[in-house]
C-alpha distance (Angstrom), angle and dihedral (degrees) to the residues before:
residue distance angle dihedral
X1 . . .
X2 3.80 . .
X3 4.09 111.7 .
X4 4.07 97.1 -130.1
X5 3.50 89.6 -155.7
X6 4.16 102.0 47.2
X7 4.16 99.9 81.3
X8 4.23 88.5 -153.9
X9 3.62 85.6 -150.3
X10 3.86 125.0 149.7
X11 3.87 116.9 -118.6
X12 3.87 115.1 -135.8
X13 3.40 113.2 -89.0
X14 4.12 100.5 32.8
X15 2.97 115.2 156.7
X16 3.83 84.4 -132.2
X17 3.41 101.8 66.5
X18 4.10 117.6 108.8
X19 4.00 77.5 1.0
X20 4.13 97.3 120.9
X21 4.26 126.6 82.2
X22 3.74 111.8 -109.0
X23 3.75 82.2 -156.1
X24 4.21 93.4 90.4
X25 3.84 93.5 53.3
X26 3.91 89.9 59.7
X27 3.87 111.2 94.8
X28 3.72 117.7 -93.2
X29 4.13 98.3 26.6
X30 3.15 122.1 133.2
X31 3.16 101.7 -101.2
X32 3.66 92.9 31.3
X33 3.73 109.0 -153.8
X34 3.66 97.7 164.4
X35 3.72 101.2 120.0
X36 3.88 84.9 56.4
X37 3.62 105.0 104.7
X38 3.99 112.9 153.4
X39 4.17 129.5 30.1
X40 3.83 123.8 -119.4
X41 3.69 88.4 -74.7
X42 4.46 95.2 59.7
X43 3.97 79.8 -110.6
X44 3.85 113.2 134.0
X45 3.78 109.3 -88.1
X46 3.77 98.2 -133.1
X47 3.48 136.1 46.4
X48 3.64 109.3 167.2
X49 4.12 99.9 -43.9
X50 3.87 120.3 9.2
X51 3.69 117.4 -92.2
X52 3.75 109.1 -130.0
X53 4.08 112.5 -125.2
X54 3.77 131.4 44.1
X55 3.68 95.0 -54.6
X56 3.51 141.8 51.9
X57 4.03 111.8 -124.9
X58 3.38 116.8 -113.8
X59 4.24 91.2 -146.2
X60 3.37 130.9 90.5
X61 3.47 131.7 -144.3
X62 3.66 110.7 -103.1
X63 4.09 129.7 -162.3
X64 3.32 128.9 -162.9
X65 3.74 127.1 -151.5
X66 3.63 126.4 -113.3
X67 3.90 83.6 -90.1
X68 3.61 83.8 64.0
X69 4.25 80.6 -116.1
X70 3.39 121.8 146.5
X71 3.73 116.0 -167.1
X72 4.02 132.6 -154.6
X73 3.39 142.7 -169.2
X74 4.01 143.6 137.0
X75 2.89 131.3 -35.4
X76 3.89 92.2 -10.5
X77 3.87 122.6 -99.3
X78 3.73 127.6 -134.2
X79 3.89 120.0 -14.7
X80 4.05 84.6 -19.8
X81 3.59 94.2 -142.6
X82 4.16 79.2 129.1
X83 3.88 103.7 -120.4
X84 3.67 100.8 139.2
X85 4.22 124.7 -13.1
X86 4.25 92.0 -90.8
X87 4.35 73.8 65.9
X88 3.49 108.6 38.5
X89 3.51 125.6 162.4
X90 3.70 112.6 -122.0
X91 4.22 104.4 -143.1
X92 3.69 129.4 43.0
X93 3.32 93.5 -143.4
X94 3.32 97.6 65.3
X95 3.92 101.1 52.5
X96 3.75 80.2 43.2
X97 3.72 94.5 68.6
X98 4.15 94.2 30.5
X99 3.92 84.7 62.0
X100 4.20 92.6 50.0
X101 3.61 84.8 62.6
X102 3.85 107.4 27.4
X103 3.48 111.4 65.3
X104 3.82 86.4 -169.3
X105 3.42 88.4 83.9
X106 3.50 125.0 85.3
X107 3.34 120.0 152.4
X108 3.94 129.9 25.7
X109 4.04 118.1 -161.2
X110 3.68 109.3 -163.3
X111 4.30 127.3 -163.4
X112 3.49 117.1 -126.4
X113 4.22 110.5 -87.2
X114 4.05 142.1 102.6
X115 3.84 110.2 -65.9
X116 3.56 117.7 177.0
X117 3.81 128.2 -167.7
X118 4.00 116.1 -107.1
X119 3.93 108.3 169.5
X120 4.50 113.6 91.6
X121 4.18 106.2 -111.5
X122 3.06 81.7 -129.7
X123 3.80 113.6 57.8
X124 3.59 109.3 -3.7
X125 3.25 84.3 -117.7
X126 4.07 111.2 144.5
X127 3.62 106.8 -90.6
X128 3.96 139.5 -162.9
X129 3.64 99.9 -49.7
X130 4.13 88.6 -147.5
X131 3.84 79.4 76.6
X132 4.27 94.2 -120.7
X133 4.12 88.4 127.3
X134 3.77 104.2 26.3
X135 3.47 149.9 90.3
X136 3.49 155.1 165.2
X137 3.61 125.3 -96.8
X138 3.50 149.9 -165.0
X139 3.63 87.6 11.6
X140 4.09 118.3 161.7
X141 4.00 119.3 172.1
X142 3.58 104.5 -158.9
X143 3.43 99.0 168.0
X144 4.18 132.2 -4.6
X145 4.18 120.9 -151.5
X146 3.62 143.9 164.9
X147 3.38 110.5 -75.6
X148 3.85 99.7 -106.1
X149 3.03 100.9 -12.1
X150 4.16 101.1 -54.5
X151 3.42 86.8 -51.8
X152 4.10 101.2 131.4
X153 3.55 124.8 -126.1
X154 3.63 128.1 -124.6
């Protein structure tokens, strides 16, 4: 029986997340958990490796560069784990909670769009993506500039 009150979510940075083999959700494995399609939540089951646990984790695994940079833009480039622009992570949010818990990152450069928070104040705990119960946090602008220079990107 499912504990109404227990969210089984994964916290950014578990060691769980992107942990799993894709290989048994192919058809004909042993176990074959092909028809599997969304987590306990209705959220789609994989996104890049499967999580281990009941759900799949909303974060993504972000990597600075050597600059300790970390660069965004929509919808995301690459792998968008956000080590140069060719890899750029896709939501703000995301990096936003990578950087509270890797201290590798230390700057985040972000391309001109609409990002809107998706992570609970309260928890970090992924949140209404409509925005009603989320927000961003531990968010400091020190300084704002042209993305490279005014040259636009694409």
């Amino acid at each position: 029986m499912i504990n109404p009150l227990v969210s089984y979510a994964l916290r950014a940075g578990s060691p769980a997340i992107h942990a799993g083999s894709n290989a048994f959700f192919a058809a004909g494995q042993s176990p074959d958990l092909s028809a599997v399609k969304t987590d306990l939540a209705g959220n789609p089951r994989i996104k890049g490796s499967v999580d281990l646990g009941a759900k799949e984790s909303p974060y993504v695994t972000v990597l600075p560069d050597a600059n300790g940079i970390v660069y965004v833009k929509q919808p995301g480039a690459g792998n968008v784990k956000g080590n140069n622009w060719a890899n750029a992570s896709a939501e703000l949010a995301d990096v936003l909670v990578a950087a509270k818990t890797n201290p590798a990152v230390t700057q985040i450069w972000v391309a001109g769009g609409v990002f809107r928070p998706l992570y609970s104040p309260a928890d970090d705990n992924f949140g209404n993506p409509t925005g009603e119960t989320t927000a961003f946090r531990w968010l400091a602008i020190y300084q704002s500039m042209a993305a490279l220079q005014g040259k636009k990107l694409r």
